[in-house]
Backbone as CSV, one residue per row, in Angstrom:
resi,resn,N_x,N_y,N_z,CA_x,CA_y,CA_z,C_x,C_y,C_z
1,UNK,-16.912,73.761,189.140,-18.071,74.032,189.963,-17.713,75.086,191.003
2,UNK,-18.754,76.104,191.137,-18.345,76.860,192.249,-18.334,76.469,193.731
3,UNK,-17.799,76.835,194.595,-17.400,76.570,195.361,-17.808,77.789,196.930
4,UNK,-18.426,77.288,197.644,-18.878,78.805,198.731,-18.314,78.705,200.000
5,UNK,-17.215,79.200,201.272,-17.377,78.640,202.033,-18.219,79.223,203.138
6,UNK,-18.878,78.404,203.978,-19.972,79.085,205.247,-19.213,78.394,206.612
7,UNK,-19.776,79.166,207.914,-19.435,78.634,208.667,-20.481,77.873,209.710
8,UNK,-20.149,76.350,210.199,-20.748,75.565,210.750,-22.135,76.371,211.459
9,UNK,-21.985,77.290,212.069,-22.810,78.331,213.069,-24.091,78.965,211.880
10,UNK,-23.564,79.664,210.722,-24.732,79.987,209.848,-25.396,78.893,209.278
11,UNK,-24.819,78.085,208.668,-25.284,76.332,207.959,-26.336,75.952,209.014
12,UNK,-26.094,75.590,210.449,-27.101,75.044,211.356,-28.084,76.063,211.565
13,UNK,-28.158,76.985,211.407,-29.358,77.942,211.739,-30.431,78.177,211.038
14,UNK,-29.564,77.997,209.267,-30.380,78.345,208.351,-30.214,76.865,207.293
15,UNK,-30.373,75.334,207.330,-29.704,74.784,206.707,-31.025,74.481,205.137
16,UNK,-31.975,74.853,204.904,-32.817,74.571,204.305,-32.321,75.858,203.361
17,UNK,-31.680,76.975,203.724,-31.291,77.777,202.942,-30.057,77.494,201.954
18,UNK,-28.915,77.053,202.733,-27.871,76.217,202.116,-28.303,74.868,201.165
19,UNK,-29.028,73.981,201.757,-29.488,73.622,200.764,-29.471,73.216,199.668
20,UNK,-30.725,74.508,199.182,-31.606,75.219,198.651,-29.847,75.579,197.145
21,UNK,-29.111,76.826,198.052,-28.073,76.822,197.159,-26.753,75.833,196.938
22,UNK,-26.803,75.154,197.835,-25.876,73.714,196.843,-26.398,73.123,195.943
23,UNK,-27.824,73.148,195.592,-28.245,72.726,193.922,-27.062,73.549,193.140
24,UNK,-26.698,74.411,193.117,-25.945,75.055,192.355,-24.162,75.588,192.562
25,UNK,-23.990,74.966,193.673,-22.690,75.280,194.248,-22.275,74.219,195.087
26,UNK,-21.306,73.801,195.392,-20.946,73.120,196.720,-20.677,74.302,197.757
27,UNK,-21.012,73.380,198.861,-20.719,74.715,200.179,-19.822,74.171,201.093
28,UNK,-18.969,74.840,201.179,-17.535,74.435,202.204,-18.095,74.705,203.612
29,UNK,-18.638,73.783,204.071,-18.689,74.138,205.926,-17.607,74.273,206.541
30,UNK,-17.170,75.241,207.016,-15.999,75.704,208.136,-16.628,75.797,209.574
31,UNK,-14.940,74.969,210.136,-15.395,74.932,211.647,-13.935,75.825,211.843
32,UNK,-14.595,77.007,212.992,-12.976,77.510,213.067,-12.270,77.896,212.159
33,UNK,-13.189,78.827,211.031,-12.219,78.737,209.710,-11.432,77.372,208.645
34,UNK,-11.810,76.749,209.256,-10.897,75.449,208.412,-11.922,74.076,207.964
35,UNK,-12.099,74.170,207.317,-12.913,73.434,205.620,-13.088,72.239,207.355
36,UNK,-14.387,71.915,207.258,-15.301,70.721,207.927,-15.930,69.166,206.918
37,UNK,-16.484,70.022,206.365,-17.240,68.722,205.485,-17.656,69.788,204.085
38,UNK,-18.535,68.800,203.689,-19.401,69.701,202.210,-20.382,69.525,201.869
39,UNK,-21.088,70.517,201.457,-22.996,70.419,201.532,-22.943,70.099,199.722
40,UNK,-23.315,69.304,199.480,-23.797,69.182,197.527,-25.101,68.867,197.359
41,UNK,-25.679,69.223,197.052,-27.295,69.930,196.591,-27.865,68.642,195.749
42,UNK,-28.728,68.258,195.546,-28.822,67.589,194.033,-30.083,67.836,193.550
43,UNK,-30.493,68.645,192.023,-31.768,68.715,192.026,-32.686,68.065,191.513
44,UNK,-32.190,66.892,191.251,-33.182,65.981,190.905,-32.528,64.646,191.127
45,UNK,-33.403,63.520,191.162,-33.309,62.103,191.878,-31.799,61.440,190.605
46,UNK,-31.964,61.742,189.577,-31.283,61.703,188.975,-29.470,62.128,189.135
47,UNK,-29.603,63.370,189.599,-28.212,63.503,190.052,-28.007,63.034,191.309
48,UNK,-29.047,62.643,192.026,-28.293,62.094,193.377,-27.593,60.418,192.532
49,UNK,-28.814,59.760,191.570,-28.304,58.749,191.279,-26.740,58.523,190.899
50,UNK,-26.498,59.727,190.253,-25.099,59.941,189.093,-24.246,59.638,190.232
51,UNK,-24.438,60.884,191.580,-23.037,60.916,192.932,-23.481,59.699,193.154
52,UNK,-23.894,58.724,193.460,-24.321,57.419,194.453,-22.713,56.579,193.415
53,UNK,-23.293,56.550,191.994,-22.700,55.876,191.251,-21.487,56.094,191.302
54,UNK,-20.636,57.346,190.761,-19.353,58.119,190.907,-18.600,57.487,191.822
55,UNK,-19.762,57.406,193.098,-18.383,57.681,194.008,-18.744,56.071,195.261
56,UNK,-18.938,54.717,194.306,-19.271,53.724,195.177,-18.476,53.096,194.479
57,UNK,-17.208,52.792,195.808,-16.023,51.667,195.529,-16.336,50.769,194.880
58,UNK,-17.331,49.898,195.050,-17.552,48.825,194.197,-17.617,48.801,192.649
59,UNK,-18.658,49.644,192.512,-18.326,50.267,190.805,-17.242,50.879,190.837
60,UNK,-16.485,51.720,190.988,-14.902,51.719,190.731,-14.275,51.085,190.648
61,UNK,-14.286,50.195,191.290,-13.242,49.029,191.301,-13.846,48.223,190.152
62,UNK,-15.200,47.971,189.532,-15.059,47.042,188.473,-14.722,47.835,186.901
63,UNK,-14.831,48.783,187.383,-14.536,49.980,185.894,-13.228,49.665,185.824
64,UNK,-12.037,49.823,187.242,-10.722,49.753,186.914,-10.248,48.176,186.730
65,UNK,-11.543,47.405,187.326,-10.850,45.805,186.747,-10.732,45.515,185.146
66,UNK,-12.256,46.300,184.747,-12.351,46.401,183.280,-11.461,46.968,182.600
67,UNK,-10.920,48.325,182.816,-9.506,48.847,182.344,-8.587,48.096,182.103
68,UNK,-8.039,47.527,183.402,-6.819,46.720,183.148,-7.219,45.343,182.426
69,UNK,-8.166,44.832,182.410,-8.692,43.439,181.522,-8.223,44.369,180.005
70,UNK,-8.816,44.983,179.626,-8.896,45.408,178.081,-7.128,46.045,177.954
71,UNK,-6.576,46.823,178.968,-4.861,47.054,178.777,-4.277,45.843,178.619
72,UNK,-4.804,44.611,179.251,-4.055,43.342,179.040,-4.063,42.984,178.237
73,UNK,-5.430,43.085,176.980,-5.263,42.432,175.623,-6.401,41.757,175.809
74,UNK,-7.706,41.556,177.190,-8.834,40.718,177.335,-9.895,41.667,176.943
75,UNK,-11.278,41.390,176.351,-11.883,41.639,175.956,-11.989,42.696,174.726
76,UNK,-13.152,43.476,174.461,-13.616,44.096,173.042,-13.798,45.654,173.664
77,UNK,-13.571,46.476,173.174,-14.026,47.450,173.367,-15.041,47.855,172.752
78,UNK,-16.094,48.750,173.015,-17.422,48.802,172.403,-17.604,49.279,171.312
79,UNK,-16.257,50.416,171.264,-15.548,51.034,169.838,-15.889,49.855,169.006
80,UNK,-15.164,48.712,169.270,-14.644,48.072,167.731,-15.825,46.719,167.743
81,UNK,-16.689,46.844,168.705,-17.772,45.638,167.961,-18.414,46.405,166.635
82,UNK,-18.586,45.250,166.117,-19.790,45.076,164.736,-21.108,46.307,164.990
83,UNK,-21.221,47.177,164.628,-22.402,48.025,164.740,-23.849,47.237,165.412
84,UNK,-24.193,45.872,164.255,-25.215,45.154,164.819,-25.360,44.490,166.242
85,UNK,-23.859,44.561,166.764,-23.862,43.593,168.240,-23.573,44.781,169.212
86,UNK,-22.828,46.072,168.571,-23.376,47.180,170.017,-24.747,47.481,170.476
87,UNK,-25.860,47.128,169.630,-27.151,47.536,170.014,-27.242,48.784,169.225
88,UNK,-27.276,48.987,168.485,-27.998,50.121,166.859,-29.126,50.129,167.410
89,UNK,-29.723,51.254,167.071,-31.062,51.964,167.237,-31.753,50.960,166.198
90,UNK,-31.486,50.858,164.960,-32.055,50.497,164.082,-33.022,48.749,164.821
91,UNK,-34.165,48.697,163.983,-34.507,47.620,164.607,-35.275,46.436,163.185
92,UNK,-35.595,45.558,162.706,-36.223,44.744,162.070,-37.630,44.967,162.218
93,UNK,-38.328,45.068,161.221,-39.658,45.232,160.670,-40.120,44.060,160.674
């Protein structure tokens, strides 16, 4: 992903402009030259959903409980169920 950096002083003046272009970039806010925070855009409700998800400890932590359950030898991976018990498109008439 590209990457832009601005400084704190242009971002507050114009921030509907920044924005506008973090749909398509992240924007490095600099204070003093040196990386502040980061503007990420999202253009639809959808990708805000995706970052919410990504990046909330709680779901991380059960993805990596699930990891290590299935490295231990506990549970199925979705790979190797029966076609009929992953949920197939296919459906009964």
């Amino acid at each position: 992903m590209l990457m832009k950096r601005i400084p704190l002083s242009e971002v507050k003046n114009d921030l509907s402009k920044y924005l506008h272009m973090a749909e398509d970039e992240e924007i490095v806010i600099t204070r003093h030259g040196k990386p502040a925070g980061i503007l990420i855009g999202f253009e639809s409700e959808d990708d805000w959903f995706e970052y919410r998800v990504e990046h909330d400890p709680r779901f991380l932590a059960r993805i990596e409980a699930a990891r290590t359950s299935l490295r231990a030898g506990r549970g199925i991976r979705l790979e190797d169920l029966p076609e009929e018990e992953a949920g197939s498109d296919s459906t009964d008439g």
